[in-house]
C-alpha positions as CSV (number, residue, x, y, z in Angstrom):
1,X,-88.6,115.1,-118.3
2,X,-86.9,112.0,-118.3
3,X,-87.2,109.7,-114.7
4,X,-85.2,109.7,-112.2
5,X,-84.1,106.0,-112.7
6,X,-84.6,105.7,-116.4
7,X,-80.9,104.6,-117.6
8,X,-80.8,102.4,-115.1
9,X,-83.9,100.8,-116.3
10,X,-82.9,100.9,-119.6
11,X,-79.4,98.9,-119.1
12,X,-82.0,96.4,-117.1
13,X,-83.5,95.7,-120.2
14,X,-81.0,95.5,-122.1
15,X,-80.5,92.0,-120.4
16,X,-82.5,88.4,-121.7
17,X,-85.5,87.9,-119.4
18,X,-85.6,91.4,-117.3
19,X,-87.8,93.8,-117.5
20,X,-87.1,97.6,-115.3
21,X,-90.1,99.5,-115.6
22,X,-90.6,103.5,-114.3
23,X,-93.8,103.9,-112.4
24,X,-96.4,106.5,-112.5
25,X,-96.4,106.9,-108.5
26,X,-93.7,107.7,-105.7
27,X,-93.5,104.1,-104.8
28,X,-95.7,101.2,-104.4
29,X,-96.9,102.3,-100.8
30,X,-99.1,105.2,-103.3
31,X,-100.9,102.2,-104.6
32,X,-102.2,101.6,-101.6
33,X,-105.9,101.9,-101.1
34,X,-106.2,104.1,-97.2
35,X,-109.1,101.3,-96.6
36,X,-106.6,98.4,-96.7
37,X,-104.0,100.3,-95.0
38,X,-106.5,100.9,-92.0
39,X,-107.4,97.5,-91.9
40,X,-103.9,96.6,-91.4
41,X,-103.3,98.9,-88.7
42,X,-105.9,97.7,-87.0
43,X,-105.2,94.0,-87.4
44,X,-102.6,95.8,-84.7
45,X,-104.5,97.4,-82.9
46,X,-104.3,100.9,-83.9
47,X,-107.1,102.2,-85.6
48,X,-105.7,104.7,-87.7
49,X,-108.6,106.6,-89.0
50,X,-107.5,107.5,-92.5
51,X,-110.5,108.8,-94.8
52,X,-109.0,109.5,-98.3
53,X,-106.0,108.0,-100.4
54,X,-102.8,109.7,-100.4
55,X,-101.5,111.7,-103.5
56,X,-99.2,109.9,-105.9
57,X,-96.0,111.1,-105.6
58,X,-96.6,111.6,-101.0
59,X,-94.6,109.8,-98.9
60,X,-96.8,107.3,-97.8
61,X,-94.5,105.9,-95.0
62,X,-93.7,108.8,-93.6
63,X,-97.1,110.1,-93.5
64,X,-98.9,107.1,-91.6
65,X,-95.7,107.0,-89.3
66,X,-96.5,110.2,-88.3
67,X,-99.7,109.7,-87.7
68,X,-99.0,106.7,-86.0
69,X,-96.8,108.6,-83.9
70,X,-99.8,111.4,-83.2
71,X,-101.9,108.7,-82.2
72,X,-99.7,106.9,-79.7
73,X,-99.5,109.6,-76.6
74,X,-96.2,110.3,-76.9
75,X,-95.2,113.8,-75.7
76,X,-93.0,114.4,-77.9
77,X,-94.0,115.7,-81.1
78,X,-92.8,114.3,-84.3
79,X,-90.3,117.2,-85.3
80,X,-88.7,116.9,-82.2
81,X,-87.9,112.7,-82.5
82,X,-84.1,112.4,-83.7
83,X,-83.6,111.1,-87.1
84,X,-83.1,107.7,-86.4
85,X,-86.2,107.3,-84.0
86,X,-88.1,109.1,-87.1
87,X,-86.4,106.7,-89.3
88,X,-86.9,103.4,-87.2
89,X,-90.9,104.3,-87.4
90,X,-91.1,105.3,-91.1
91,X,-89.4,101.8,-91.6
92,X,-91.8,99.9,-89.2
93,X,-94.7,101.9,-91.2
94,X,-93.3,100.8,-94.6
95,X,-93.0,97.2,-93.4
96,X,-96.4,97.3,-92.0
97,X,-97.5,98.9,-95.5
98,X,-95.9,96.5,-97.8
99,X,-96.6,93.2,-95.9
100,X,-99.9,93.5,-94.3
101,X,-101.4,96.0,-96.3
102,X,-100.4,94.8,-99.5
103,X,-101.8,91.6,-98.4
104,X,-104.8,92.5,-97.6
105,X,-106.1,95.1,-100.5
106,X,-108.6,93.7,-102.9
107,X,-108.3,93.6,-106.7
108,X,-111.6,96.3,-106.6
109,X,-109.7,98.8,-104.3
110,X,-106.5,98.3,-106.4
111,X,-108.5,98.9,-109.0
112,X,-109.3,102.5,-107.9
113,X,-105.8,103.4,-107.0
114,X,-104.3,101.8,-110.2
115,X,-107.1,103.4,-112.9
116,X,-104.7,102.6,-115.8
117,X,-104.1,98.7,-115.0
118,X,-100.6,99.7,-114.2
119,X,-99.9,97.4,-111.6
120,X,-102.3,94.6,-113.2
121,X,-99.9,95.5,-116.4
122,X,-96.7,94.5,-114.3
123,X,-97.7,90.8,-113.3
124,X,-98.9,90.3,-117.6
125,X,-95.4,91.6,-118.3
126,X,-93.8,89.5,-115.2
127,X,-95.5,86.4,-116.4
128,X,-94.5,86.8,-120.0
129,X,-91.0,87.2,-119.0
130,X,-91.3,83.1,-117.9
131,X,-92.1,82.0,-121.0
């Protein structure tokens, strides 16, 4: 099956000096290593507990904002929050996520999530593109 954004990709590199890759995961929040995502929740104060990685195609943001949510005391459970109190904490998650988090993994537990050098792969191509 061809991906979802794969023309657009292609007329991307089509252009001098650009390079549009399709990734193997969801998004880059499923590169994400659930150690350095707990560490940066509890860098604010929350400590979020997670114990395995999440799948490669789950929706990362969402799932730690629920959690988040589950963890807070609020009475109100998540399926009853209107969609743009929902949305307003999926978006503080993926902030959170690709700020903090992504700050703070190591190039070991990125290794683990990123078996094939994927991501590794995109800084080689990146840097070659400066040349």
């Amino acid at each position: 099956a061809r991906a979802k954004y794969q023309n657009e990709a292609d007329q991307i590199n089509k252009r001098a000096k650009c390079k549009a890759l399709i990734t193997s995961k969801k998004e880059m929040e499923n590169y994400l290593h659930f150690q350095a995502i707990n560490d940066a929740y509890a860098q604010n104060g929350i400590a979020l507990a997670l114990a395995a990685n999440f799948a490669g195609f789950d929706d990362v943001p969402e799932l730690v904002a629920q959690r988040v949510h589950g963890l807070s005391g609020s009475p109100t459970p998540w399926g009853d929050l209107d969609e743009e109190k929902r949305d307003s904490k999926v978006s503080r998650a993926k902030a959170l996520l690709n700020n903090t988090a992504a700050g703070i993994i190591t190039k070991a537990l990125l290794a683990t999530m990123d078996n094939p050098g994927e991501v590794l792969g995109w800084f080689t191509q990146m840097k070659a593109l400066t040349i």
